[in-house]
C-alpha positions as CSV (number, residue, x, y, z in Angstrom):
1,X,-35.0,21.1,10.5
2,X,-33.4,24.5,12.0
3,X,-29.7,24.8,12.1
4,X,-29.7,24.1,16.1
5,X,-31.8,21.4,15.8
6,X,-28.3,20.1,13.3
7,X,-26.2,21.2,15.9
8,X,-27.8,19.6,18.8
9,X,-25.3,16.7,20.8
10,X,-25.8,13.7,19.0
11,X,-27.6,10.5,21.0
12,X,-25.8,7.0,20.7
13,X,-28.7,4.7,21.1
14,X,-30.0,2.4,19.0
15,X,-30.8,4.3,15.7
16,X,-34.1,4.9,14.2
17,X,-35.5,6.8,11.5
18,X,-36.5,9.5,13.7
19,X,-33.7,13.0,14.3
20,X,-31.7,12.2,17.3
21,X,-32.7,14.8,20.0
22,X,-36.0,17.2,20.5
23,X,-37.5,18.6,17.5
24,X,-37.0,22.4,17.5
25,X,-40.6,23.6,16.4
26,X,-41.4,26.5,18.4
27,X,-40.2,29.1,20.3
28,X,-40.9,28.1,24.2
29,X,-38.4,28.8,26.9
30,X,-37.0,25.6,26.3
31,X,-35.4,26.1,23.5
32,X,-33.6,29.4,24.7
33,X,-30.7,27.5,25.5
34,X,-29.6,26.5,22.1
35,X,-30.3,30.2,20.7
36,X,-26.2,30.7,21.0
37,X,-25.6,27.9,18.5
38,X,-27.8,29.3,16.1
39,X,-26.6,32.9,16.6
40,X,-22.8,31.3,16.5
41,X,-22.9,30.4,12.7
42,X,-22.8,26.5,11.2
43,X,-19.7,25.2,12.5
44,X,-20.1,26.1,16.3
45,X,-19.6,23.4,18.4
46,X,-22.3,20.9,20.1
47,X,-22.9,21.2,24.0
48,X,-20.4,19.2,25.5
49,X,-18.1,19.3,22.3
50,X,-20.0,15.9,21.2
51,X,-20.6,15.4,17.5
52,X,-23.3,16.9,15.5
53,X,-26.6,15.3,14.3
54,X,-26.3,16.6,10.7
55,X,-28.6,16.3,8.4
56,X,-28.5,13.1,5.7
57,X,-30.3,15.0,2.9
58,X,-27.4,17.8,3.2
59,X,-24.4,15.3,3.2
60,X,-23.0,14.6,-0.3
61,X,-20.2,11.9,-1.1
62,X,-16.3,13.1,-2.2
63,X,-16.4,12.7,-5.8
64,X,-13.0,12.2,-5.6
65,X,-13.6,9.1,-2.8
66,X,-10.4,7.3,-2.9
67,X,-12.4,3.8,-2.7
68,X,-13.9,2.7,-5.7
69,X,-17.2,1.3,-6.8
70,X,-15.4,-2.3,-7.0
71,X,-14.1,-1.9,-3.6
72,X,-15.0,-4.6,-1.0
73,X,-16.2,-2.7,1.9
74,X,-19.2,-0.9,-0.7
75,X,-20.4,-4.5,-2.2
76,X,-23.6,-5.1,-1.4
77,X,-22.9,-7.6,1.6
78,X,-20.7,-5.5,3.3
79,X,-23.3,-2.4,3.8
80,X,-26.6,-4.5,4.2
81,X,-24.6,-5.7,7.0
82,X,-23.5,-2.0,8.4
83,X,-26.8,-1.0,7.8
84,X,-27.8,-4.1,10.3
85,X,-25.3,-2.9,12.7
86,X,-26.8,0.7,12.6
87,X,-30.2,-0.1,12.8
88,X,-29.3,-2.1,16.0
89,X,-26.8,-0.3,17.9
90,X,-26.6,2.8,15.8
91,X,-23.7,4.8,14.5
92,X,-21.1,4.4,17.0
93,X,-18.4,6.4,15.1
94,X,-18.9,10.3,13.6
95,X,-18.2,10.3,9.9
96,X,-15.9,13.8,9.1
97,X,-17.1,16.2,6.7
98,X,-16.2,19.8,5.3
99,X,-18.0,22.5,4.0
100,X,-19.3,22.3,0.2
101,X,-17.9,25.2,-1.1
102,X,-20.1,25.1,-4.2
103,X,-23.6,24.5,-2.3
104,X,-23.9,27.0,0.7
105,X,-25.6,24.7,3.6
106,X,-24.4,21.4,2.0
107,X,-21.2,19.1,2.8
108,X,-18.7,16.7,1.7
109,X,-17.7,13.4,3.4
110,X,-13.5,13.9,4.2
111,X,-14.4,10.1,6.1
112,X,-17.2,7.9,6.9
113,X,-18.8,7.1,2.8
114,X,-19.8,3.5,4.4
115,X,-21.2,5.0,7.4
116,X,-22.8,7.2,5.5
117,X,-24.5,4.7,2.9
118,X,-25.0,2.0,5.4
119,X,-27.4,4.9,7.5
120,X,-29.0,5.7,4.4
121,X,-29.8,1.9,4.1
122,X,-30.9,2.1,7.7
123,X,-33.2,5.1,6.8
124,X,-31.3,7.0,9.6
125,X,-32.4,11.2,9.2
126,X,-29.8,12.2,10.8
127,X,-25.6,11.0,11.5
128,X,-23.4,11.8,13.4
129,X,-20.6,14.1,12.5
130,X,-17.8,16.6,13.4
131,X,-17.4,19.8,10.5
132,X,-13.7,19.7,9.5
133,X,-12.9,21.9,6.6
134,X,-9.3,21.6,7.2
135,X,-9.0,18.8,4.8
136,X,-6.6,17.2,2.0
137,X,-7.2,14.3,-0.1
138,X,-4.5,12.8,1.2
139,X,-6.3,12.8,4.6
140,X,-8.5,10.1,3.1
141,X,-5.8,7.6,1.8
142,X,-4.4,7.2,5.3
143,X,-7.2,6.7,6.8
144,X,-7.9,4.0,5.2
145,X,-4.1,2.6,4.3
146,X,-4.4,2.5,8.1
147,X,-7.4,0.1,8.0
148,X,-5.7,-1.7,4.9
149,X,-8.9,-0.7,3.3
150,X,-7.5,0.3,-0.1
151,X,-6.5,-2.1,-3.5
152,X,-3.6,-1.8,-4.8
153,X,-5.6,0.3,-7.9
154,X,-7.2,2.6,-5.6
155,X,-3.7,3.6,-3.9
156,X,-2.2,4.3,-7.4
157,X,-5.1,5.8,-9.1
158,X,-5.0,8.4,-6.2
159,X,-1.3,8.9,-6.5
160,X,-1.8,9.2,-10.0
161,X,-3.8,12.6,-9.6
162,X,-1.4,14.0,-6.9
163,X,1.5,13.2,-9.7
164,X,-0.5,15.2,-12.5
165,X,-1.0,18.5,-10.0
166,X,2.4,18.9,-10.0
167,X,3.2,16.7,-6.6
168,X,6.4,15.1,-6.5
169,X,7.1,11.3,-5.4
170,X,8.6,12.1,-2.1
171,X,6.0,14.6,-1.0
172,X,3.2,12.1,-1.7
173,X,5.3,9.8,0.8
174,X,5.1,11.9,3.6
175,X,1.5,12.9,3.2
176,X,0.2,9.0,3.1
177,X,3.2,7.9,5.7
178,X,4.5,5.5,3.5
179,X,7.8,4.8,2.1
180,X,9.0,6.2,-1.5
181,X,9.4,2.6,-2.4
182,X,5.7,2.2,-1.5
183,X,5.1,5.3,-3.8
184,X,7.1,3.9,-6.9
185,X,6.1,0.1,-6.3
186,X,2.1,2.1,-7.1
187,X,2.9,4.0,-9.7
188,X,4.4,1.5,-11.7
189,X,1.1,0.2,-11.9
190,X,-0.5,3.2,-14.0
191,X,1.1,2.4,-16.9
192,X,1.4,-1.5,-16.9
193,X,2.0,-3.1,-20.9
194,X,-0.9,-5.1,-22.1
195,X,-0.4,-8.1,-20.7
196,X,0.5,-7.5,-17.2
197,X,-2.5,-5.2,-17.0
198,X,-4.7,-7.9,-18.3
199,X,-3.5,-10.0,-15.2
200,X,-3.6,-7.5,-13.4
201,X,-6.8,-5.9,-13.9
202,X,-8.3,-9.2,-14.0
203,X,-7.1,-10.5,-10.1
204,X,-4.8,-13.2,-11.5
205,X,-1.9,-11.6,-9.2
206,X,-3.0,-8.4,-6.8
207,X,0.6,-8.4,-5.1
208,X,2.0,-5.1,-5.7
209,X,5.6,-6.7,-5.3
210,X,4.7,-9.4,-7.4
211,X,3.8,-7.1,-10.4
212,X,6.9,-5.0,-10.2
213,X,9.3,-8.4,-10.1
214,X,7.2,-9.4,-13.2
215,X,7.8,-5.5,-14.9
216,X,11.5,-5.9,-14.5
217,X,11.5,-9.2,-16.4
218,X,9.1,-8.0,-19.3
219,X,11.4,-5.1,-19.9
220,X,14.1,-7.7,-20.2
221,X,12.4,-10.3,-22.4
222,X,8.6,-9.0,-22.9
223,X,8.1,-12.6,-25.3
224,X,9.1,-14.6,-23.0
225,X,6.9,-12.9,-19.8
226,X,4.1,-12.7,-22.1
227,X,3.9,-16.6,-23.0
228,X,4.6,-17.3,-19.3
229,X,1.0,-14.8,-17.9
230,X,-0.4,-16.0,-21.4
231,X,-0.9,-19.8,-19.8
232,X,-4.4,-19.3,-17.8
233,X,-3.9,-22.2,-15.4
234,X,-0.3,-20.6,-14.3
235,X,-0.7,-19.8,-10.4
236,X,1.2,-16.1,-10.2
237,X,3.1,-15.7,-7.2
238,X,6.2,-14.7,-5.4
239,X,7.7,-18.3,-5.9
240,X,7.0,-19.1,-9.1
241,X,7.7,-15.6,-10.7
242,X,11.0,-15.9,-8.6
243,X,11.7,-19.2,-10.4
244,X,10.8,-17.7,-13.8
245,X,13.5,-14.8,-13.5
246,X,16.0,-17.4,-12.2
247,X,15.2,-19.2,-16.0
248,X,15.3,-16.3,-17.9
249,X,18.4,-15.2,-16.5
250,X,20.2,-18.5,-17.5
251,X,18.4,-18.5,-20.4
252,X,20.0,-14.4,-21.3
253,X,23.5,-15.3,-20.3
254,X,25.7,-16.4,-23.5
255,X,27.5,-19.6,-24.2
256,X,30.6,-20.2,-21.8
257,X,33.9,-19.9,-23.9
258,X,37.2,-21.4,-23.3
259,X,36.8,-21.1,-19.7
260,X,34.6,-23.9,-19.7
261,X,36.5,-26.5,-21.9
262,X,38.7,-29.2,-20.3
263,X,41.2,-28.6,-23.0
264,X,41.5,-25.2,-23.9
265,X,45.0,-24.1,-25.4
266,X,47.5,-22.1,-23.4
267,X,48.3,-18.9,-24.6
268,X,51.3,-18.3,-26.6
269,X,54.7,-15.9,-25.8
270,X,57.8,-15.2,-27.5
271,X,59.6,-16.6,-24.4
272,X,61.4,-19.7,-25.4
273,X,61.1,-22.5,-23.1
274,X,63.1,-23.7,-20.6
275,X,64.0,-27.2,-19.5
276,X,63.4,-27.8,-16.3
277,X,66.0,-28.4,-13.7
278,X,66.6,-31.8,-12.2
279,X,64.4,-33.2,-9.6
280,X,62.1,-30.4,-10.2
281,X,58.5,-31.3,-9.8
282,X,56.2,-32.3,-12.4
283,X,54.7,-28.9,-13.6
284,X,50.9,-28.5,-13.2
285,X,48.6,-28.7,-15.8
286,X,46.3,-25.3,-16.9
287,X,43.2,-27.6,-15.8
288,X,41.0,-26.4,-12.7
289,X,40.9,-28.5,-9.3
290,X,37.3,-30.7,-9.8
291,X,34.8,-29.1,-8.5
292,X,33.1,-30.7,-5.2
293,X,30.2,-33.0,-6.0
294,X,26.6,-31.5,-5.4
295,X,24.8,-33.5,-2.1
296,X,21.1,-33.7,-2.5
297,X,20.9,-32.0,-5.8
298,X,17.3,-30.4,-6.4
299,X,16.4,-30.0,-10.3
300,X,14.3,-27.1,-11.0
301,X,12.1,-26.9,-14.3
302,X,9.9,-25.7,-16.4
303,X,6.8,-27.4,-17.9
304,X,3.5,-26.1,-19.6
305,X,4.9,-22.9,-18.1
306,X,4.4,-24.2,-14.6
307,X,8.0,-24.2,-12.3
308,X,8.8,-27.8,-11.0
309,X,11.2,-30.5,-9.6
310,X,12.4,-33.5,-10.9
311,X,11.5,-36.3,-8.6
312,X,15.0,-37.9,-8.6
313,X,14.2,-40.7,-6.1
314,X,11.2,-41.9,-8.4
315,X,11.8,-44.2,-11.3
316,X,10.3,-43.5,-14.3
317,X,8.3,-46.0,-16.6
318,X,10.7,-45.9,-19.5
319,X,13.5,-43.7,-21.1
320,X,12.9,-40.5,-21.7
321,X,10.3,-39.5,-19.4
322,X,10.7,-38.2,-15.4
323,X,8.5,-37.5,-12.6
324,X,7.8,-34.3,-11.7
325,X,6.3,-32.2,-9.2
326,X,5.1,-28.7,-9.0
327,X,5.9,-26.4,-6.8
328,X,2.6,-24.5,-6.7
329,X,-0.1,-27.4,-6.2
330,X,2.1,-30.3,-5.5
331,X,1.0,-32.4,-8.6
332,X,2.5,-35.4,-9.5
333,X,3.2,-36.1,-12.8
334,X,5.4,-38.3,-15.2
335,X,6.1,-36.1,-18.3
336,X,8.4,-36.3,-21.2
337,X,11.8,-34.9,-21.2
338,X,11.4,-33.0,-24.1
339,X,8.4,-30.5,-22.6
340,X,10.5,-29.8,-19.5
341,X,13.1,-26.6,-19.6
342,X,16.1,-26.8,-17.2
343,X,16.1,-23.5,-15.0
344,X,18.2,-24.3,-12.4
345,X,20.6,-27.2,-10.7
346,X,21.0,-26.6,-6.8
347,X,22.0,-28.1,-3.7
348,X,19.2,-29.1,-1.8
349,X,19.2,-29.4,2.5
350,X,19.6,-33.0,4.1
């Protein structure tokens, strides 16, 4: 196919496996009029400005594709069903690409990988496109942050590379539109110890927010959050990591001192003591006013790693055993006192 048979307008039917447009393969007056895109080099412009019907066989995919392999939108469900679309109505949308500045004639894809793969499904020749060779990487992330298109892996892996060419944390912000605290939340994920990765990696917990909350707690007591993600049946998410810091915090803080016992001796001084004048009132003792009673106490636990409640209001079959209750399925269950760990006593609503 000539080059202004590439640069002809692009037709919007229904796609086929036929070029879009005439075929250029002679030299009749007909064709005179597309002579100026051909003399005008490869990036001049289609009649019209419309997008280009470029060529499928000179297309090649962005090694560096910020969407992986594993992603959702290239399983093989997603483009059998884009390739459906095509087929029917066509490709309703130009994909971007740039010049390949290692293969004269050849091009990258800036955006439009699952257009592309789902025409080449459809057996599409041609697709349409606009030449852009003003292009970043960082072009491609927002595109798709935009369409919330990316995993949490694919955001940081690409931040990752932008880190090791030098790029600094708030630059990468501004180029993607996000936040720094988007930025750091990612790149704590590059470098995640064993067993967060493992969970991680695995799909137990995909919330970015969730992963960071469970980093600052492994720094603190690693053992402890590595038991916790070692139970395979515990549900990960913001509420029960939330409840597992609450525990490890009590758990971290020392034993109260005197401040806590009823009794605790007043301090001594060199003062000698003086009797008290007549009709004084009775001097007040060093004890603290009683604290107000709790109303609707709620009794949050631990057991077989799972957070809980004590069910209060149900009777238990014998001593040391209560009901419980967890907070991520709603379970039921009458356990013995001696598997549960007390996290926290607070006061619940009426």
């Amino acid at each position: 196919m000539s080059v202004a048979a590439k640069k002809q307008k692009f037709s919007y039917g229904p796609a086929d496996k036929k070029p879009a447009g005439p075929v250029m393969g002679g030299l009749g007056l007909e064709e005179m009029g597309d002579l100026s895109a051909l003399l005008a080099g490869p990036e001049a412009p289609a009649p019209g400005g419309g997008p280009l019907a470029l060529e499928m066989a000179l297309i090649d995919e962005d090694p560096h594709q910020p969407r992986t392999k594993d992603n959702p939108g290239f399983s093989e469900h997603s483009l059998e069903e884009l390739a459906a679309s095509i087929l029917l109505r066509g490709v309703k949308t130009p994909i971007s690409v740039r010049e390949n500045p290692h293969a004269e004639g050849r091009y990258i894809i800036n955006h439009g990988a699952r257009r592309f793969r789902g025409s080449q499904r459809a057996g599409l020749l041609t697709i349409p496109g606009f030449i852009d060779n003003d292009y970043n990487e960082a072009d491609q992330v927002v595109e798709n942050l935009q369409r919330n298109e990316l995993t949490a892996r694919e955001v940081a892996d690409f931040i990752g590379r932008e880190l090791a060419k030098g790029m600094k944390k708030g630059d990468i912000a501004k180029a993607i539109s996000k936040s720094p605290a988007f930025i750091s939340q990612h790149v704590t994920l590059l470098d995640l110890p064993e067993p967060l990765a493992r969970v991680f990696n695995t799909g137990r917990v995909r919330d970015v927010t969730v992963v960071n909350e469970l980093m600052t707690a492994y720094k603190k007591t690693p053992q402890d959050v590595s038991a916790w993600l070692g139970d395979a049946n515990q549900e990960i998410t913001r509420g029960s990591v939330k409840l597992l810091r609450e525990f490890l915090e009590v758990k971290s803080q020392p034993p109260q001192a005197a401040a806590q016992t009823p009794d605790a001796p007043v301090a001594k001084t060199d003062a000698p003591a003086r009797a008290a004048p007549a009709g004084a009132a009775p001097a007040k003792s060093g004890k603290a006013a009683p604290a107000a009673p709790l109303k609707n106490a709620v009794v949050h636990v631990l057991h077989n790693n799972r957070p809980a409640c004590l069910m209060l209001e149900r009777r238990p079959a014998k001593q040391g055993v209560a009901w419980l209750k967890y907070n991520d399925d709603g379970q039921e269950l009458e356990a013995s006192l001696k598997s549960v760990t007390l996290v926290a006593l607070l006061e619940g609503q009426a």
